[in-house]
C-alpha positions as CSV (number, residue, x, y, z in Angstrom):
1,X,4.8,-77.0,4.1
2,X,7.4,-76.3,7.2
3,X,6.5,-78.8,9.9
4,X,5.6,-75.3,12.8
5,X,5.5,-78.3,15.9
6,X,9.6,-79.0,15.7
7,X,10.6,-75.2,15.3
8,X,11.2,-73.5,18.4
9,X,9.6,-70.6,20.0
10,X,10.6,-66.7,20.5
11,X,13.9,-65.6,22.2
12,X,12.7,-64.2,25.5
13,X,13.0,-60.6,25.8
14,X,16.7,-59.7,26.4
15,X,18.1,-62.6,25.3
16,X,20.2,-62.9,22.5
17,X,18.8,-62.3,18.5
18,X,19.5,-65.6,17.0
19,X,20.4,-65.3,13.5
20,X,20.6,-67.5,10.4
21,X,22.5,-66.5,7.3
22,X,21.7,-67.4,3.8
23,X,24.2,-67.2,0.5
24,X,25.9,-69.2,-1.5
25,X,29.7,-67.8,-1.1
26,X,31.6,-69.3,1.5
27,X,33.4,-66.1,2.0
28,X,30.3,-64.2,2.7
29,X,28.7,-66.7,5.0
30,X,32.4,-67.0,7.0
31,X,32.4,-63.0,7.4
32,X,29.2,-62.4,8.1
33,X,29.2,-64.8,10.9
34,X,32.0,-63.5,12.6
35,X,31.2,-60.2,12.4
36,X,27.5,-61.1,13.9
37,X,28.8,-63.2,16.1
38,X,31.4,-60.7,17.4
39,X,28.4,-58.8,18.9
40,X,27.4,-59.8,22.8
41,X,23.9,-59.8,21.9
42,X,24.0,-61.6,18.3
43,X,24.1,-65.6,18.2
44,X,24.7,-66.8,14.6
45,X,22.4,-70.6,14.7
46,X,23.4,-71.7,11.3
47,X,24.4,-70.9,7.8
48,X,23.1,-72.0,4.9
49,X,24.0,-72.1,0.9
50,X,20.9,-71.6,-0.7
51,X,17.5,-71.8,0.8
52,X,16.5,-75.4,0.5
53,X,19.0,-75.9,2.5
54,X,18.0,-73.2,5.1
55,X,14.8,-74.5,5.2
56,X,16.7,-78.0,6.5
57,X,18.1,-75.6,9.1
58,X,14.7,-74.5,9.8
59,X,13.3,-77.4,10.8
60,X,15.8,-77.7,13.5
61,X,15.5,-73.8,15.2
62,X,13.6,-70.7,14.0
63,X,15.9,-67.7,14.2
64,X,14.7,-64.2,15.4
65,X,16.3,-62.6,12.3
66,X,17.2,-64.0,9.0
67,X,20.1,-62.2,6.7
68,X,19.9,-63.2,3.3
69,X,21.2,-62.8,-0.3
70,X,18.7,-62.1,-2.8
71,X,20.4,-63.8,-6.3
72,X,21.0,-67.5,-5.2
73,X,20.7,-71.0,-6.7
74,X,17.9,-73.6,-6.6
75,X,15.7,-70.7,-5.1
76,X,15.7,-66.9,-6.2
77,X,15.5,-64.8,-3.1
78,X,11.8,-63.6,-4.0
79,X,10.5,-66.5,-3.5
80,X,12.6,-67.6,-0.3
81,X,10.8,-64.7,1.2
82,X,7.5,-65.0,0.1
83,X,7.7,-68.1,1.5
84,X,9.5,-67.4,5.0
85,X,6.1,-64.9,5.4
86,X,3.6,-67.3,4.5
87,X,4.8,-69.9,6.8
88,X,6.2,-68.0,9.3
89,X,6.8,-64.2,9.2
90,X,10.4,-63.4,10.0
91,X,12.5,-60.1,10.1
92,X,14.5,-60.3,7.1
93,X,17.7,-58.2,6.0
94,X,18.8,-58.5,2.3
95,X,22.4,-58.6,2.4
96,X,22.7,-57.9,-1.6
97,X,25.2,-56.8,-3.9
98,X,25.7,-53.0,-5.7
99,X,24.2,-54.0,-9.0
100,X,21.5,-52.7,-11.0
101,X,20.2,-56.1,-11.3
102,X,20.6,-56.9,-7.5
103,X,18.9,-53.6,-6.5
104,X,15.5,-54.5,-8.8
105,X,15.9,-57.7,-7.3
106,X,15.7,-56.3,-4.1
107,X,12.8,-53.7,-4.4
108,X,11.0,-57.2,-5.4
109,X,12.6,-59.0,-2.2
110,X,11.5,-55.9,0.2
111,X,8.0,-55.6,-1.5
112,X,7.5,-59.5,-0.4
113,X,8.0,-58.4,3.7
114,X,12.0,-57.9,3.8
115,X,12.6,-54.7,6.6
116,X,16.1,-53.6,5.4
117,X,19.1,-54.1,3.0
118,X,22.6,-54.0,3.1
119,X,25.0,-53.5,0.7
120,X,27.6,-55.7,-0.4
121,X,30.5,-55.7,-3.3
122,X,31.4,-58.0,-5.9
123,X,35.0,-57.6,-5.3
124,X,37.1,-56.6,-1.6
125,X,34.1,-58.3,0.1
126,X,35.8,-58.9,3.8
127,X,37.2,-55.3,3.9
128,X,33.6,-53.9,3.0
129,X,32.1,-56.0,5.0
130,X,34.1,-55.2,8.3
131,X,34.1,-51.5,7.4
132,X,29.7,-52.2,6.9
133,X,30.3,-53.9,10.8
134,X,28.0,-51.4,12.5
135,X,25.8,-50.9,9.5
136,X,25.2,-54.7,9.3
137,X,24.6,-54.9,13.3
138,X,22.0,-52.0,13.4
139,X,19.9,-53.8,10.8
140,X,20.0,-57.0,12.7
141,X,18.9,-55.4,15.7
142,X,16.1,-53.4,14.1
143,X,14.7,-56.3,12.3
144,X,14.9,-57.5,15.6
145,X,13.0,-55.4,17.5
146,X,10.1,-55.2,14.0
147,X,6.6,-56.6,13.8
148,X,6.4,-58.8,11.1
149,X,2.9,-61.0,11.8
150,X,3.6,-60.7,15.9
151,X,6.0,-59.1,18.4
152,X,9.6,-59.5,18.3
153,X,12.1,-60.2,20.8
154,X,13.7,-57.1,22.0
155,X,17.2,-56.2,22.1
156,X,18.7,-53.1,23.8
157,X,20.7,-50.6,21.9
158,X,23.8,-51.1,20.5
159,X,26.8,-49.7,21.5
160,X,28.4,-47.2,18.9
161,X,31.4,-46.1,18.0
162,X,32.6,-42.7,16.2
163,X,30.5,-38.5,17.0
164,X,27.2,-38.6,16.3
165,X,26.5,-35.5,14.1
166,X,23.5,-33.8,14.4
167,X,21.7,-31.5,11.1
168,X,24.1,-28.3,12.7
169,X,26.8,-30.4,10.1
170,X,25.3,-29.6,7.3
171,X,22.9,-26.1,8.0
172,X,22.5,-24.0,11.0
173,X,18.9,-24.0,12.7
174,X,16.1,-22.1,11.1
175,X,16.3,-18.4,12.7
176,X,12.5,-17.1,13.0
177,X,10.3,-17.6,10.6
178,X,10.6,-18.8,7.0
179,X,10.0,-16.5,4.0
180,X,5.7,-15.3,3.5
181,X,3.3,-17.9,2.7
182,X,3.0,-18.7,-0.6
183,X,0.8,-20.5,-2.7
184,X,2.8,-23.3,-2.6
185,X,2.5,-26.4,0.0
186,X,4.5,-29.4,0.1
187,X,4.9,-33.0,2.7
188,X,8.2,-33.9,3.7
189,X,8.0,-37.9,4.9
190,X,10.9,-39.4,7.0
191,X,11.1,-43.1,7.2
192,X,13.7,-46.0,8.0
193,X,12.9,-49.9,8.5
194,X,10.0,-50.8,7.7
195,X,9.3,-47.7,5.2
196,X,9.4,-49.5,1.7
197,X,6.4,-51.0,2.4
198,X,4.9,-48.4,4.1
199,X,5.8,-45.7,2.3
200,X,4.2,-48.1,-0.9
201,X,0.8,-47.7,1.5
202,X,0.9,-44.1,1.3
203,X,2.1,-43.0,-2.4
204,X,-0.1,-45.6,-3.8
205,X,-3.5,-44.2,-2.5
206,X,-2.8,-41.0,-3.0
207,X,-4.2,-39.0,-5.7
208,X,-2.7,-37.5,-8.7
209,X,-3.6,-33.9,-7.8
210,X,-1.7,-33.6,-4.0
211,X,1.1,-31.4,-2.6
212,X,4.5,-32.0,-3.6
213,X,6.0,-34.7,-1.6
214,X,10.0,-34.7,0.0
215,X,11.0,-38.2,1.3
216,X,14.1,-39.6,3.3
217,X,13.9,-43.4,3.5
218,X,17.2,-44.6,4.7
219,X,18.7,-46.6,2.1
220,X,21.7,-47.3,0.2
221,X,23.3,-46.2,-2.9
222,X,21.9,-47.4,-6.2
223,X,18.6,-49.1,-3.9
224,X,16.3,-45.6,-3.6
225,X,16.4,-45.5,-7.7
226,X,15.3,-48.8,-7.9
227,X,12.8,-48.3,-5.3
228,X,11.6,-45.0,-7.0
229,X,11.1,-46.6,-10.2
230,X,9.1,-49.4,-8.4
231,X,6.7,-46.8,-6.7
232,X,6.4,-44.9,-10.0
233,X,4.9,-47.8,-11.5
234,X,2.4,-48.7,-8.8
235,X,1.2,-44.6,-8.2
236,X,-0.8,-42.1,-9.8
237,X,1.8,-39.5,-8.6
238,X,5.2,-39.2,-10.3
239,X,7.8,-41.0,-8.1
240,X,11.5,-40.3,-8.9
241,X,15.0,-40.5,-7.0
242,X,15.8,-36.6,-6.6
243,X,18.4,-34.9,-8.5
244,X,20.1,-31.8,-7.7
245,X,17.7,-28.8,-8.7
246,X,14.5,-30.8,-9.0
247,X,11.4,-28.5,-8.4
248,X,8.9,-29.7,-5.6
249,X,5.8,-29.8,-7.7
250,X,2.0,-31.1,-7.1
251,X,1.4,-34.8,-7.8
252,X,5.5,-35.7,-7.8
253,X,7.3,-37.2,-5.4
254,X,10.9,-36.8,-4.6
255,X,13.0,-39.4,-3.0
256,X,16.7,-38.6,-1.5
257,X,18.8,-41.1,-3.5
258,X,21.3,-43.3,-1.3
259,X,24.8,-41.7,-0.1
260,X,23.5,-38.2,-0.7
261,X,21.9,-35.3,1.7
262,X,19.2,-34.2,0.3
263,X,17.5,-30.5,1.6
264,X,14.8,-27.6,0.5
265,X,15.8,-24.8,-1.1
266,X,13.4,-21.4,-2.3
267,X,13.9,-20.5,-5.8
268,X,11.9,-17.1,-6.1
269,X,8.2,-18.8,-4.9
270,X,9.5,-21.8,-6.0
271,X,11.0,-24.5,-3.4
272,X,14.0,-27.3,-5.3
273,X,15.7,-29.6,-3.6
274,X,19.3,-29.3,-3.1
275,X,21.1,-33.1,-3.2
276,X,24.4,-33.0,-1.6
277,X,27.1,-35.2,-0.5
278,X,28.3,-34.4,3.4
279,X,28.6,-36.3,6.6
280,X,26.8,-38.6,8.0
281,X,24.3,-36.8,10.4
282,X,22.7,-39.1,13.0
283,X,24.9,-42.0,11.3
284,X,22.8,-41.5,7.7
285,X,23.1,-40.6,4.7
286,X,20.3,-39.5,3.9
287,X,19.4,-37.9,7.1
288,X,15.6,-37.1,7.8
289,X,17.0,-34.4,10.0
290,X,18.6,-32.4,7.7
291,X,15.3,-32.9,5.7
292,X,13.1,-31.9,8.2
293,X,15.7,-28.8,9.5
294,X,15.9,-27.4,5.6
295,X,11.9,-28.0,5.0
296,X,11.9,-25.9,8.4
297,X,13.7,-23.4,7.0
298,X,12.5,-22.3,4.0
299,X,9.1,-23.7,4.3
300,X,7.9,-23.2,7.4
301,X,4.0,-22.9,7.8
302,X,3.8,-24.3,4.1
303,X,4.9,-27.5,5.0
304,X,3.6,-30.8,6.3
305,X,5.9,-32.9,8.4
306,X,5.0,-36.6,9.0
307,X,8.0,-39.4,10.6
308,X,6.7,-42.6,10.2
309,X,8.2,-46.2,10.8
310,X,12.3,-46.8,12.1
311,X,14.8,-47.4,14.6
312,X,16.7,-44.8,16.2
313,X,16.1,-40.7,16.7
314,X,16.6,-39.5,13.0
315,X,14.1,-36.7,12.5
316,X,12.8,-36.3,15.8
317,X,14.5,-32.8,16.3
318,X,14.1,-31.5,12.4
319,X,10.5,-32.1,13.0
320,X,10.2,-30.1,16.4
321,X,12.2,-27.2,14.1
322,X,8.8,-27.8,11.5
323,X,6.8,-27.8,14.7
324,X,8.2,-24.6,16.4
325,X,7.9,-23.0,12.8
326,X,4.6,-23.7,12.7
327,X,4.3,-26.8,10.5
328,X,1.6,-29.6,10.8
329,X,3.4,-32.8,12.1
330,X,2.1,-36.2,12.4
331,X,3.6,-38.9,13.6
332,X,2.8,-42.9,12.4
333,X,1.0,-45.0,15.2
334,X,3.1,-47.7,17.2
335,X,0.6,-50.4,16.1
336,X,0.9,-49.7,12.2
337,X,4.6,-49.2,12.7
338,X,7.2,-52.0,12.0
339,X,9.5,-50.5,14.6
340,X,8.4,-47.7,16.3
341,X,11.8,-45.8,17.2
342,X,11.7,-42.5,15.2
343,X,8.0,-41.7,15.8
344,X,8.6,-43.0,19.4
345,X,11.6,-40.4,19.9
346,X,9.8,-37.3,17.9
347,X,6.9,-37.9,20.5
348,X,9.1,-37.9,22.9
349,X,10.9,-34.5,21.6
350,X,7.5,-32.8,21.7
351,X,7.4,-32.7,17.9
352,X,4.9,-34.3,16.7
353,X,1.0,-32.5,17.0
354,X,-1.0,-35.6,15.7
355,X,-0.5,-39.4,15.7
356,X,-2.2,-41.3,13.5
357,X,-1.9,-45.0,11.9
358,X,-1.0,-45.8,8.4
359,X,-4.1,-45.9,7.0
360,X,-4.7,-42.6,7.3
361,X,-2.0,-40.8,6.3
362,X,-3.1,-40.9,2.5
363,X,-6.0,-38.7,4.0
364,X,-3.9,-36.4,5.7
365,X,-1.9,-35.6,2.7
366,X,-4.7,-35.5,0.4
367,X,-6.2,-32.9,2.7
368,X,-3.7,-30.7,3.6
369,X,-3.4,-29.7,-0.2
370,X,-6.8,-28.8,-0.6
């Protein structure tokens, strides 16, 4: 058991996130720090080599934010963070590599209380890494800013660099109404940090018979089919990683795999989902956005929009477009939410009709296809 009387307290708000790394490459731990460390309102405490060692490092000052590897030795990154929660819960981001084994790994490492990953090669590590920079930095900060147990210190935003595209970059805004109702109803869900775990709240209580589902959840490449298959073996519904042409049916769940736009399409009375590659729009890829803005489209008053748990604005204007359309939308509570940025913004947009906490969004599903 971690002695909690030599560990110290909370940043204050607006002072710097204090962050400890964990992995057992050199090379890693050497970037990582530097590129953290480069920020004005990072501090890097300590590094560590494997957990029983960070645990040393522990004892000595608690860091706002911990970045760790998931596959290391002496302890397997599973338990390092079932661990970290019991003692004391933490923000964690899972700095892990592009494998398949690495990304079941990780489903297990973000199921335990993780908020976010970020990806990392086997091979050309610094130049990823340095090209990840603002990537890795936005995690930080919105693990940060997360309730994991208590409040977190907050940090303010970021600076960023590069346009920020909005949903106009990959389809113009819906034009009136969408085609006649139809017979068929579908959910489109948009969630970032935080939304493994709840988005596992949700599918899992729903029943087998409920609309078709849609879902963004901002995450790599190669991690959203790993977490797919994770939620299909927990759910009555069918969960799977979309794939070009899919059909939005009752009791199936479609997920927008990593690196790839994903959007609703009508086939005849039947909505797919078209997965395409594009540019980032709102700095992902996925974007809940483009999403919401296709769902708004050629759904319209068939749909049910709900943003739940994240940093940033992604989705907040996609969801007005369901709104002005005349879509339900709902909105996640800022008590259930691990950061409460997206639902925060779409509130703020005027998109959002309904605002409700986690608990009962299983309900709201589960009635709106009856």
């Amino acid at each position: 058991m971690l002695s909690r009387a030599v560990v110290n307290p909370a940043a204050p708000a607006g002072a710097r996130i204090r962050v400890l790394i964990v992995d057992d490459s050199a090379v890693v731990r050497q970037v990582l720090s530097e590129l953290l460390s480069a920020d004005p309102q990072i501090r890097v405490i300590a590094t560590a080599s494997d957990p029983l060692v960070a645990f040393e490092r522990l004892k000595v000052e608690w860091p706002d934010v911990i970045v760790t590897d998931v596959e290391m030795p002496r302890m397997d990154g599973v338990t390092f963070v079932r661990r970290i929660m019991s003692e004391r819960p933490t923000p964690i981001v899972v700095c892990s590599s592009l494998t398949e084994k690495g990304a079941e790994t990780t489903m297990e490492v973000l199921a335990a209380g993780a908020i976010s990953v970020v990806t990392k090669p086997k091979i050309g590590i610094k130049q990823f890494l340095h090209e990840s920079a603002h990537a890795l930095t936005d995690a930080v900060k919105a693990a940060a800013r997360a309730r994991v147990g208590r409040p977190r210190p907050t940090a303010p935003p970021s600076p960023k660099s590069g346009p920020k595209l909005s949903a106009d970059a990959m389809m113009a805004p819906p034009a009136g109404e969408a085609m006649k109702l139809t017979t068929e109803r579908l959910v489109a869900l948009g969630t970032s940090t935080g939304g493994t775990q709840a988005l596992e709240a949700v599918l899992t209580r729903l029943p087998r018979v409920c609309p078709g589902i849609v879902i963004v959840q901002h995450m790599p490449e190669r991690f959203t089919a790993a977490f797919a298959e994770r939620l299909n073996n927990l759910c009555e519904i069918l969960v799977k990683e979309a794939v070009n042409g899919d059909r939005v049916m009752p009791g199936v769940a479609l997920i927008a795999p990593g690196g790839r736009h994903m959007m609703l399409k009508r086939n005849g009375a039947q909505y797919v989902v078209e997965v395409v590659d594009g540019p980032l729009v709102n700095r992902h890829k996925p974007s809940v956005d483009v999403l919401f803005r296709s769902v708004a489209r050629y759904a319209g008053k068939n749909a049910l929009g709900i943003i739940m748990t994240g940093m940033g604005d992604d989705g907040a204007r996609g969801l007005k477009e369901m709104r002005d359309v005349g879509a339900n939308t709902y909105a996640q509570d800022e008590e259930s939410c691990v950061v409460f940025g997206m639902p925060k913004e779409a509130i703020r947009f005027g998109a959002v009709e309904n605002v409700v906490g986690l608990e009962q969004i299983p309900g709201v599903i589960s009635r709106y296809g009856k």
